[in-house]
C-alpha positions as a printed Julia matrix, in Angstrom:
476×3 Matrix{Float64}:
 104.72  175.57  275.9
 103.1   173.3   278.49
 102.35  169.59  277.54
  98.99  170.64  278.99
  98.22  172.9   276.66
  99.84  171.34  274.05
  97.54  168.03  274.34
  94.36  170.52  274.91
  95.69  172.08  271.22
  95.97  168.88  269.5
  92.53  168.18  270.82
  90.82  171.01  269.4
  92.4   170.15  266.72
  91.13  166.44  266.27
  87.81  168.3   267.02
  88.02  170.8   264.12
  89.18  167.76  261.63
  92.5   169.26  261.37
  94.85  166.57  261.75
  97.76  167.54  259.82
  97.7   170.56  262.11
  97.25  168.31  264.96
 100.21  165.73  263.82
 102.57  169.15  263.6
 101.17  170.52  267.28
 102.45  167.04  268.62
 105.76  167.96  268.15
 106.13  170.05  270.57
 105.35  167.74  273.3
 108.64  166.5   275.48
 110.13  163.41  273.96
 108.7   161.21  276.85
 105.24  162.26  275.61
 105.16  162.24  271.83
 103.25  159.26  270.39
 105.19  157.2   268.22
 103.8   158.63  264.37
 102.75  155.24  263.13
 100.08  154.98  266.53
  98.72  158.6   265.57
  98.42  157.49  261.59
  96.32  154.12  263.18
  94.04  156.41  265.28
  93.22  158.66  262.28
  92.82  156.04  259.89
  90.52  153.51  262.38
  89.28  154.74  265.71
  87.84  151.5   266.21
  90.64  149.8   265.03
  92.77  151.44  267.25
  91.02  150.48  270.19
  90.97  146.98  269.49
  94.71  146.38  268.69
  95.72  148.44  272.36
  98.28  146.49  274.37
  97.36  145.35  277.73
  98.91  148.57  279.65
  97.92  151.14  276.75
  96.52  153.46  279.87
 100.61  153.43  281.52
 101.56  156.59  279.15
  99.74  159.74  278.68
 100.39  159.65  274.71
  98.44  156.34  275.49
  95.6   157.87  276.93
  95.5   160.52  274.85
  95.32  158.6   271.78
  92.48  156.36  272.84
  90.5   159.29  273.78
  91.2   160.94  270.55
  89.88  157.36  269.07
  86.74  157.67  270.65
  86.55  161.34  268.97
  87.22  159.78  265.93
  84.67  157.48  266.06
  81.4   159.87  267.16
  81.13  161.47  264.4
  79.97  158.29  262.65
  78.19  156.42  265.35
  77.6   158.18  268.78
  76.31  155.4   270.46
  79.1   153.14  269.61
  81.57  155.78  270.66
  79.56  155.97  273.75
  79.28  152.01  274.89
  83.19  152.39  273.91
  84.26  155.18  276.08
  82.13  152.92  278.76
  84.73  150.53  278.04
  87.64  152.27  279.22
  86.92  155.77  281.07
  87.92  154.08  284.31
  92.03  154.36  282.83
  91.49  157.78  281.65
  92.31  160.58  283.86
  89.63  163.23  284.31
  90.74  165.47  281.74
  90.97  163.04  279.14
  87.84  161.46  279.73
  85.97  164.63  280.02
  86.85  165.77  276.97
  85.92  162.49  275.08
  82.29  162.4   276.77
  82.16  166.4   275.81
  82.88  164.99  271.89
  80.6   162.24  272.11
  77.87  164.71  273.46
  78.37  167.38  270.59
  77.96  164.61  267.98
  74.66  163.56  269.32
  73.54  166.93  269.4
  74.38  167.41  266.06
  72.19  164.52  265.37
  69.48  165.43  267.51
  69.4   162.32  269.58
  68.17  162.53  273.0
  71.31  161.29  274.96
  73.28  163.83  273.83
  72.67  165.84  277.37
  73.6   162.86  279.53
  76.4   162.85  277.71
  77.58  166.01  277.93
  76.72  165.56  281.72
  79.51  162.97  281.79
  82.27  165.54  280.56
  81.63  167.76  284.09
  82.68  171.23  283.56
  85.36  170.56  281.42
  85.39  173.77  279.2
  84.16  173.26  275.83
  84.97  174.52  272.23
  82.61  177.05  270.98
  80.73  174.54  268.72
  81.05  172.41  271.73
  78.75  174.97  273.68
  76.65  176.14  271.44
  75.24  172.63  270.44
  74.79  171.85  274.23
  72.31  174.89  274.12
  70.76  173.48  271.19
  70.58  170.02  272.79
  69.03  171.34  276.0
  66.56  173.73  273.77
  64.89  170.25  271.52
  64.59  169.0   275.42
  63.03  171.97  276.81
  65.76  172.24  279.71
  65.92  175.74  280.66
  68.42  175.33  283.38
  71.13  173.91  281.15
  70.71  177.04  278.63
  71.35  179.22  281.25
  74.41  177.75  283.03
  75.9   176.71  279.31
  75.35  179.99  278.22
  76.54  181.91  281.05
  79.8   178.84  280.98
  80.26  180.13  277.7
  83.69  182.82  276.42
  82.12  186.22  276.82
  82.66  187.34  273.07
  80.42  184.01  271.84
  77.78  184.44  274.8
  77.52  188.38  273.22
  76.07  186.98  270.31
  72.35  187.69  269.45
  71.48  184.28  269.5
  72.61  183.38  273.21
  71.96  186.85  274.12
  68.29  186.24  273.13
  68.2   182.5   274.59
  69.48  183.32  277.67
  67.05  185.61  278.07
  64.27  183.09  277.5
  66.01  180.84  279.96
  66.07  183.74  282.76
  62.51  184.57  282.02
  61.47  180.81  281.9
  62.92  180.83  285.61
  60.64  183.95  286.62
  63.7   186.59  286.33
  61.56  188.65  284.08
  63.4   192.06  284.6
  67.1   190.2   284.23
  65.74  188.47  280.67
  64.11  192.17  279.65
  67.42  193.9   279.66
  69.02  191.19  277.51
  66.43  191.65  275.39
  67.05  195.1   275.02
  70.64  194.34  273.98
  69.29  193.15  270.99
  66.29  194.8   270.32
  66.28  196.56  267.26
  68.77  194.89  265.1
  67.0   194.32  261.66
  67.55  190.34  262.4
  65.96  187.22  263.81
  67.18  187.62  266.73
  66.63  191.43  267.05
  62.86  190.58  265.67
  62.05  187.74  268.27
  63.77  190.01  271.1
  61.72  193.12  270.39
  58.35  190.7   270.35
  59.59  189.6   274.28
  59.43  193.28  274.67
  55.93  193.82  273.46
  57.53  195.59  270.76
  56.12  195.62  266.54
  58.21  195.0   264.15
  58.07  197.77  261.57
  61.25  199.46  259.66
  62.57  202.68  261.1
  61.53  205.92  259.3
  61.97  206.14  255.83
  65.18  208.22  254.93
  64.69  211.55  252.95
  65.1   210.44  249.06
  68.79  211.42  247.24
  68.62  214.72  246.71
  69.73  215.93  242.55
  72.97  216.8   244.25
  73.67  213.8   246.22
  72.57  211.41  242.83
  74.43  213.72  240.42
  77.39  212.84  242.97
  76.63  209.25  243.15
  76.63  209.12  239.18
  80.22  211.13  239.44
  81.85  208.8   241.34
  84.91  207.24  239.75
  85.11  203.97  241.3
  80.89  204.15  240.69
  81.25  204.68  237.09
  84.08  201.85  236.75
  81.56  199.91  238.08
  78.83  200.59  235.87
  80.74  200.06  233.45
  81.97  196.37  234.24
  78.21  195.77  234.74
  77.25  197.37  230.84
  79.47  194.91  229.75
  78.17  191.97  231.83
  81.29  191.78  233.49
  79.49  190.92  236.94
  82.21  189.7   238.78
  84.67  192.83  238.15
  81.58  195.2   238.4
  80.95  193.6   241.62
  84.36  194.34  243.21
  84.53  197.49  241.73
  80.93  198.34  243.96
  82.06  197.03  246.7
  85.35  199.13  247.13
  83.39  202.31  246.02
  81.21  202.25  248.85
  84.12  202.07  251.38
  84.08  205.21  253.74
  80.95  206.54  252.47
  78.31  207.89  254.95
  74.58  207.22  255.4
  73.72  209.64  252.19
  76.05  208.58  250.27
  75.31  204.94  250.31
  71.36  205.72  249.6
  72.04  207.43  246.3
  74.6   204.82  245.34
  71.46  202.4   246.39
  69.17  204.44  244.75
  70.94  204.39  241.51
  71.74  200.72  241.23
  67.87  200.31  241.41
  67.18  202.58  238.77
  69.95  200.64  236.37
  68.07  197.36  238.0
  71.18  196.45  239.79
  69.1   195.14  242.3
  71.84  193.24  244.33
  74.45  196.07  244.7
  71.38  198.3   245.81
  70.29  195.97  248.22
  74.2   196.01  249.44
  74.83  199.76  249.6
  71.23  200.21  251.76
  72.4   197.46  253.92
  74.88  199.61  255.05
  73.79  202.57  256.69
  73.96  203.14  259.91
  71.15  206.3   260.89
  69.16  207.15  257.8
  67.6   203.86  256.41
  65.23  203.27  253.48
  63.8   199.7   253.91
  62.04  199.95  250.43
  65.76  199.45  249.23
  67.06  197.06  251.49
  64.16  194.84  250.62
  63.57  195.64  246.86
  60.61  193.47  245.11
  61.52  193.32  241.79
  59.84  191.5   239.07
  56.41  192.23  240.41
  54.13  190.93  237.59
  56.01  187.92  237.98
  56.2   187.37  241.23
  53.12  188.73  242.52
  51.04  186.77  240.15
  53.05  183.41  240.48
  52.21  183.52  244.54
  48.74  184.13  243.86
  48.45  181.12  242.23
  50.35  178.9   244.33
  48.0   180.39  246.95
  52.02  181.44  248.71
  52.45  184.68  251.05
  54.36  186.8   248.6
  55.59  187.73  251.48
  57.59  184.92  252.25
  58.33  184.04  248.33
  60.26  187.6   248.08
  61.82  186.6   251.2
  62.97  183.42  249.91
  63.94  184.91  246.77
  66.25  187.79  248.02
  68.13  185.17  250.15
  68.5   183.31  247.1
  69.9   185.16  244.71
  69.85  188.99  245.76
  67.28  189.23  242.28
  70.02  188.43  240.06
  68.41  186.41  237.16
  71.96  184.7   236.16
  72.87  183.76  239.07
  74.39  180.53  239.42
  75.5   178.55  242.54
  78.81  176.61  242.77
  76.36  173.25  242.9
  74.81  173.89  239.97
  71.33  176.21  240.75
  70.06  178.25  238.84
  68.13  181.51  238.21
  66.01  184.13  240.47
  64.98  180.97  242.44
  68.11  179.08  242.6
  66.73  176.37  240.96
  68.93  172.67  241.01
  68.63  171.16  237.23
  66.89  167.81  238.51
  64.22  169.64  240.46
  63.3   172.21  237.76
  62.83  169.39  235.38
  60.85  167.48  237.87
  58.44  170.04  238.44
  58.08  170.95  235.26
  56.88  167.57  234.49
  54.7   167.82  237.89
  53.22  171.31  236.59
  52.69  170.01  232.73
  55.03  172.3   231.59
  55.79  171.25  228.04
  58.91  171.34  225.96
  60.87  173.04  228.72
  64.55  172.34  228.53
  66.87  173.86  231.33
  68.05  176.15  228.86
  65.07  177.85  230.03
  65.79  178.42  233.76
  67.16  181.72  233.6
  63.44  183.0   231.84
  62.49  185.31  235.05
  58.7   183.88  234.26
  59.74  180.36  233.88
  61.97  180.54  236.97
  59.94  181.9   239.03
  56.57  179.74  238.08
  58.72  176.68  238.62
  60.23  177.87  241.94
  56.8   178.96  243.0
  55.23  175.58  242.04
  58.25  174.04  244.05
  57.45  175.83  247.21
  53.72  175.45  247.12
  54.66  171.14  246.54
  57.08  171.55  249.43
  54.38  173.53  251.78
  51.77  170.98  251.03
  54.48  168.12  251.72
  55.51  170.04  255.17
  52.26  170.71  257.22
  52.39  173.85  255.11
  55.04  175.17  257.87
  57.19  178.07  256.05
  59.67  177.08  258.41
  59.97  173.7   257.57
  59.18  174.54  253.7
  61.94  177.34  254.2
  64.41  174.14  255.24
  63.43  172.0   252.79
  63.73  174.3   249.78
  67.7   174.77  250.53
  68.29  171.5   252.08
  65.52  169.31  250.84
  62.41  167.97  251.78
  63.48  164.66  253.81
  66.07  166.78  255.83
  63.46  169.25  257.05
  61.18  166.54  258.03
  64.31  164.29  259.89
  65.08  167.43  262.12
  62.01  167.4   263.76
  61.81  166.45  267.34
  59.65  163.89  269.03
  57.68  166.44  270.47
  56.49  170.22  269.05
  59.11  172.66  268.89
  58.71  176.27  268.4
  59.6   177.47  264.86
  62.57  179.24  266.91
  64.04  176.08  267.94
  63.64  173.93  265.46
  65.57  177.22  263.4
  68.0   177.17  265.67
  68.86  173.62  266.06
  69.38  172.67  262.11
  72.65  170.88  261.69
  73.61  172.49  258.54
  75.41  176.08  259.19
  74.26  177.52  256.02
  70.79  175.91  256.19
  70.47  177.06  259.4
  71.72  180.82  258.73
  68.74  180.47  255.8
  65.97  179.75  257.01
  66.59  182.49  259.84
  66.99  184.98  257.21
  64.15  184.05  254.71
  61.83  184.34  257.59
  62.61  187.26  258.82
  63.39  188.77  255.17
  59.3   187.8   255.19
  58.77  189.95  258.14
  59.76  192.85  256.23
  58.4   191.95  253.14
  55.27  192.2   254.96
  55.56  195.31  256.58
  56.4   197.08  253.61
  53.81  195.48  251.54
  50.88  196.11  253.83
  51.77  198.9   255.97
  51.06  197.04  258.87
  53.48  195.4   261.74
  53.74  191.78  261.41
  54.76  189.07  264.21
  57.79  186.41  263.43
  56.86  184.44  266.12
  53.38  184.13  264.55
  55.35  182.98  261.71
  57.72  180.56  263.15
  54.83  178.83  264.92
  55.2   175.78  266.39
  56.84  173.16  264.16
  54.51  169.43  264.76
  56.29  166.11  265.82
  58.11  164.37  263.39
  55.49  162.26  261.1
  54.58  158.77  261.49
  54.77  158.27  258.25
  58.08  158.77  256.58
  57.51  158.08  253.2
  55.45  160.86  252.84
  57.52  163.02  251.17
  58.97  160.14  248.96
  57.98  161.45  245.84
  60.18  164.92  245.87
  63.64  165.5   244.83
């Protein structure tokens, strides 16, 4: 292996926070260019540090430049701008590659954190090629700063399999159609159209397109449910759930729907709704491929709960089943790995809260599983949220999985479409949520009123960040 490519390894490495990976890639450099051990330990342990105690000719060696470059990486994701006034410091002894590649890791960092250098930065690392987090935050960065001509050239800079994705399929397109190419940014559009996602939804709206659900399949026939009931691995599985073994019930489900076709799937869907096994119907009508029943991909369970509890919260019901199935898939025991709880994932602390907020006496969190006590105080939660949030869905959306002061810290300086501001969330899994929840509403809507709805109506345009930052002070 080349020391090229193994110092471009060990740097994706350091990038990914995988350093014992990146200590054992190092030792496949040629003796003359592996760092000494105790110089890579100093870099991981202080990238500031490191910096300070260099010797005088620190730039003579490539394992020296190499190191202080992967110092400066170490540092940015804790300060940006000190990694930046650093990198100032000593670019001028760092060959191109090197110093590329620390400007392209100071850049992602302040994209990350939404602050408005983060494109002059990324300017600095040239055309270096980039990691694919490395890219896809430079889209995001350019996206808060409304810089159409960076989308398209990092897009189209981008590996072809991550560039295929719906998300820079769809944003390229915007970028070719903000730059008058119209009939170019139509056909990526059409690449997308379709697909029963955010992306799909906001692509077929470019296209003039409602969103409504395809046909509605032809119910299971007696045959196809009396099949469906037959089914040995189906039956193992209804068993497991009889005995509230979920998690082997689960499994079971999962590897009994393996290989099955379009019909099949429906009736196991439709019979895991009529045993109110609302999650593993959702799953098996997820999966077809031709014949689709929305009604059971987006199941509304719990009605005179639910319906009720939005009323009164004054909440689209739309958006609260959206919410929900994202949530927990209607599973009224379900419990996160951080502690939520319930149809509404609610977290201990902000249950109790609102039940104080709402007057709710004598409740203990023994209670949270109660489908009418969830969902009131999940309800209650939102509508607080909404009214904290410019009642913005999309911001509310944020808040309720990452909290309130997060939503309102990733606004920009300036109004952002709903879009962007959904797409440029720092937090993976937040980020992956609120896409879903809103367009879960979409459909929620659609089925519930019979008429097409608009996500981008939805999404709206998120407002500058508040002047006053204490506003949402008083939620948990």
């Amino acid at each position: 292996m080349l020391a090229d490519d193994v110092w471009a390894r060990t740097r994706r490495q350091f990038e990914a926070n995988r350093v014992n990976w990146a200590k054992q890639t190092m030792f496949y450099l040629p003796p003359s260019q592996t760092p000494e051990t105790r110089a890579v330990d100093a870099v991981i342990a202080s990238g500031p540090g490191y910096l300070a105690r260099q010797p005088a000719n620190w730039y003579s060696t490539r394992p020296g430049r190499e190191l202080a470059a992967i110092a400066i990486q170490r540092i940015s994701p804790n300060d940006p701008r000190f990694a930046a006034d650093e990198l100032e410091k000593i670019q001028s002894r760092l060959q191109d590659s090197e110093k590329q590649w620390a400007w392209s890791q100071v850049g992602l960092q302040a994209a990350k954190r939404h602050m408005p250098e983060a494109l002059d930065w990324y300017a600095k690392a040239g055309k270096a090629p980039l990691s694919d987090d490395g890219y896809q935050w430079k889209v995001r960065a350019a996206l808060r700063a409304h810089e159409w001509g960076v989308v398209h050239k990092t897009i189209e800079a981008m590996p072809q399999t991550l560039a295929a994705l719906p998300e820079w399929t769809y944003w390229l397109g915007r970028a070719l159609k903000a730059g008058g190419r119209t009939t170019d940014a139509d056909a990526l559009f059409e690449k997308i159209a379709g697909q029963p996602n955010f992306y799909g939804n906001l692509a077929d709206e470019e296209l003039g397109r409602s969103i409504m659900p395809p046909p509605k399949a032809k119910a299971p026939t007696a045959e196809e449910q009396t099949a469906a009931r037959q089914n040995p691995a189906i039956k193992r599985a209804m068993t497991f759930f009889r005995l509230e073994m979920r998690t082997e019930g689960v499994r079971e489900w999962n590897w009994s729907l393996r290989g099955m076709d379009d019909r099949e799937l429906l009736a196991a869907a439709d019979l895991a709704k009529r045993n109110q096994i609302w999650d593993r119907a959702i799953t098996a009508a997820d999966k077809t491929k031709n014949e689709h029943d929305y009604s059971l991909r987006f199941l509304s369970p719990y009605g005179e709960q639910v319906r009720p509890a939005a009323q009164n919260q004054a909440l689209d019901d739309a958006w609260v089943y959206g919410l929900m199935r994202q949530e927990s898939r209607f599973i009224t025991g379900a419990k996160s790995n951080v502690g939520a709880s319930g149809l509404m994932q609610l977290m201990p602390a902000t249950a109790k809260w609102v039940a104080k907020k709402i007057g709710l006496r004598d409740y203990s969190h023994s209670q949270v599983n109660n489908t009418e006590i969830n969902v009131l105080l999940g309800t209650s939660y939102m509508r607080l949220v909404m009214e904290n949030l410019d009642n913005h869905p999309v911001l509310a959306s944020a808040a309720y999985n990452a909290g309130p002061g997060r939503a309102k810290k990733w606004r920009a300086e300036q109004a952002l479409e709903g879009a962007i501001y959904a797409e440029t969330i720092p937090f993976s899994e937040t980020r992956d949520y609120v896409k879903k929840v809103m367009s879960n509403s979409v459909y929620y809507s659609v089925l519930f009123t019979g008429q097409p709805d608009s996500l981008k109506k939805r999404l709206g345009t998120v407002a500058p960040r508040s002047a006053d930052p204490l506003k949402d002070r008083d939620l948990p």
